[in-house]
N, C-alpha and C positions, 0 to 999 in steps of 0.2 A: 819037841821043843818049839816055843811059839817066835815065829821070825819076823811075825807080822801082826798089830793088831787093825783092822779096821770099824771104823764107826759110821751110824747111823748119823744124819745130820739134823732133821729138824726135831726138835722135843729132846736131843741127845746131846749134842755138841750146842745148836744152836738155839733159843727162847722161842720158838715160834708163837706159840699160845699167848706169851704176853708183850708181842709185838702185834700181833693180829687184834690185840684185847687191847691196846693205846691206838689205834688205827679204827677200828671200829666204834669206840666209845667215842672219838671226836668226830667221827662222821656223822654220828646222830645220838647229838651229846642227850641224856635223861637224867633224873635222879640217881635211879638205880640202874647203873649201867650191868650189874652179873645178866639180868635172863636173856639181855642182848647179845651181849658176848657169849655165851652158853649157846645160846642158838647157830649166832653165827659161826660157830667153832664145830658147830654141828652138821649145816653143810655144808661149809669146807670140807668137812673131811667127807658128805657122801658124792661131794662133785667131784673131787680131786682121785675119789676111789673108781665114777665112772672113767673122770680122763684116762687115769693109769690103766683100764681094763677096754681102752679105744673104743668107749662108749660117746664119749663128746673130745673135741679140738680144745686146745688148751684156751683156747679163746670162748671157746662156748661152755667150761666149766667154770670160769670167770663170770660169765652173763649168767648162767642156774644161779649161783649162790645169794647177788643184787637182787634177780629178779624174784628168786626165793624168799627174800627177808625184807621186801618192798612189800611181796602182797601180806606175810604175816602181821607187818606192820600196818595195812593197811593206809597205804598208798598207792594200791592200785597196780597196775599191769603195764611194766614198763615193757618198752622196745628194747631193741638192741643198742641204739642209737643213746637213747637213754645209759642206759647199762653201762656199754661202755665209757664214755663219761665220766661217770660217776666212780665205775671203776679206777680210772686213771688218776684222780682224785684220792683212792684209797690208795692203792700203790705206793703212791711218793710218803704217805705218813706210814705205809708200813714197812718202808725201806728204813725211813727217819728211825724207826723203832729198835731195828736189828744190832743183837748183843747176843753175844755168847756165853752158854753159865758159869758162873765163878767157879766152878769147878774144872773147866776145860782145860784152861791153859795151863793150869798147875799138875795135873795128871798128864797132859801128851807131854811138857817137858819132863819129867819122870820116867817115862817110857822113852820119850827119844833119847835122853839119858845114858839109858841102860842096852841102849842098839837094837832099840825095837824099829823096824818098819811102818812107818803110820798110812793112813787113807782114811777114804770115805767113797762108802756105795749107797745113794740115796735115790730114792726114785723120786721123777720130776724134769723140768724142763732143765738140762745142762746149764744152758747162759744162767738163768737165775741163778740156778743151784750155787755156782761157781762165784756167783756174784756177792752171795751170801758170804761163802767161808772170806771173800776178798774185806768185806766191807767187816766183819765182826776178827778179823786180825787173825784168820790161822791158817793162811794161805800158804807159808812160810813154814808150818807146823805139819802140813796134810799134803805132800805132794802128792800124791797119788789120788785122783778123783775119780768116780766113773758114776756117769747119772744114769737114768733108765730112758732115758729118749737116745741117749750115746749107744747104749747096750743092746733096745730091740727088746730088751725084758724088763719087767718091772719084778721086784720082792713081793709076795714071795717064789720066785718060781729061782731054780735052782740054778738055771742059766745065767743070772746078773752076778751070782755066788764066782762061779766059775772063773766068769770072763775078767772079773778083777783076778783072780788069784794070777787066771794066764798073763796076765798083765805086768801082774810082780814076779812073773816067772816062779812062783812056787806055788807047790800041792794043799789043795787044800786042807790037809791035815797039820801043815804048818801054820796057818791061821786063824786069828780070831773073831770074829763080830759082835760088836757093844751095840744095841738099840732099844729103844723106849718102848718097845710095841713086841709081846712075848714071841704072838705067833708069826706075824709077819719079818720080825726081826731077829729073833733069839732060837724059835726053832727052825727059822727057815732055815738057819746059819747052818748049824747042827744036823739036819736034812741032807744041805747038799756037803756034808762032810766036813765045815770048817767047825770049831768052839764056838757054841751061841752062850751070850752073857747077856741078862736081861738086866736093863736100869731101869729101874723102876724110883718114881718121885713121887710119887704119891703119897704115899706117908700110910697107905693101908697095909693091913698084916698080906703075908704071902700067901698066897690061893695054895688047897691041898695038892698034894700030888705033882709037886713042883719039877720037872726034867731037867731043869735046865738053870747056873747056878744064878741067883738076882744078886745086884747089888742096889742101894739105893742113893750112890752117890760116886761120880767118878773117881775119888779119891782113893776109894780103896781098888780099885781095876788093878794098881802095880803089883800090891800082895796079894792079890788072887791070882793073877796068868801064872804061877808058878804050879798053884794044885791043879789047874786046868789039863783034860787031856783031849787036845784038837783029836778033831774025824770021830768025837765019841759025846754024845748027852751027859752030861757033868752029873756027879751022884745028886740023888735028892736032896734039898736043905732043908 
């Protein structure tokens, strides 16, 4: 029986993509803002992939990504000094940005509803992370947080699975995990013994061979946990 569902937060519960894409496009506004945004979305995620594998300081994956899309732009070879800066700059308009999808809050009331357990396991720096669910309204909805700078692990590694479940004091066969990212979030889940539930937004057909059950929109999460069987890879869809 599921006692607990937990979620993925950024791309899952909360918009990150199109917070980061109204933050970006006014920093260095263009015509066609997409190949900007596409870029910079690009590395973000290969900087944020070094920080979380304690390849760079959360400060210095901050500075790769400026100083990344300064030289593609061709403006040259900024400093740190620069960087940050200019960083600090993006921040405040990509805080201004943060929304949670319309699907959010009408699926965890449903689940909290029905005496589901809620949370969220996100790798990332805690204060932000935390800063997030405060600012987009589900802070009220998700008591249970656990970041990966809190943890000592980042997803996918089995350990950030656990240490929340030790948390809510249950096994991880009584729990579920919802996130946007298959492997890192939907089989990691599944891996270390909880239900992985992949959300998928994308609006593409479902890849062959599928493990693990997708939905492609929180709404339906309520009438799936019931076919769901935690500690086991859901049949193929």
């Amino acid at each position: 029986m599921t006692r607990a569902v937990l979620f993925d937060l950024d791309g899952t519960l909360f918009d990150h993509d199109a917070a980061a894409a109204t933050a970006i496009a006014a920093s260095f506004p263009a015509e066609d803002a997409a190949p900007l945004v596409r870029r910079w979305l690009e590395l973000t995620e290969e900087a944020i992939d070094r920080y979380l594998a304690g390849e760079l300081s959360f400060a210095d994956q901050r500075r790769a990504r400026i100083i990344g899309l300064a030289r593609d732009l061709g403006l040259g070879s900024w400093d740190t000094g620069r960087a940050d800066a200019w960083f600090a700059g993006y921040a405040g308009r990509y805080a201004s940005a943060w929304r949670a999808f319309p699907d959010a809050v009408p699926a965890l009331a449903v689940l909290a509803a029905g005496g589901t357990r809620l949370g969220v396991i996100t790798n990332g720096r805690a204060e932000q992370q935390r800063a997030k669910i405060e600012r987009i309204g589900l802070a009220n909805r998700l008591p249970y947080v656990l970041a990966s700078s809190e943890a000592g692990f980042a997803k996918p590694a089995a350990e950030i699975f656990h240490a929340a479940c030790a948390g809510l004091d249950l096994p991880p066969d009584a729990a579920v995990y919802v996130g946007d990212k298959l492997g890192t979030d939907a089989r990691a889940a599944a891996a270390a013994g909880l239900a992985g539930v992949w959300l998928d937004r994308s609006g593409d057909p479902p890849p062959p061979n599928l493990d693990v059950p997708r939905i492609t929109t929180l709404e339906t999460l309520p009438t799936l946990l019931p076919r769901l069987r935690p500690g086991h890879r859901s049949p193929r869809r």
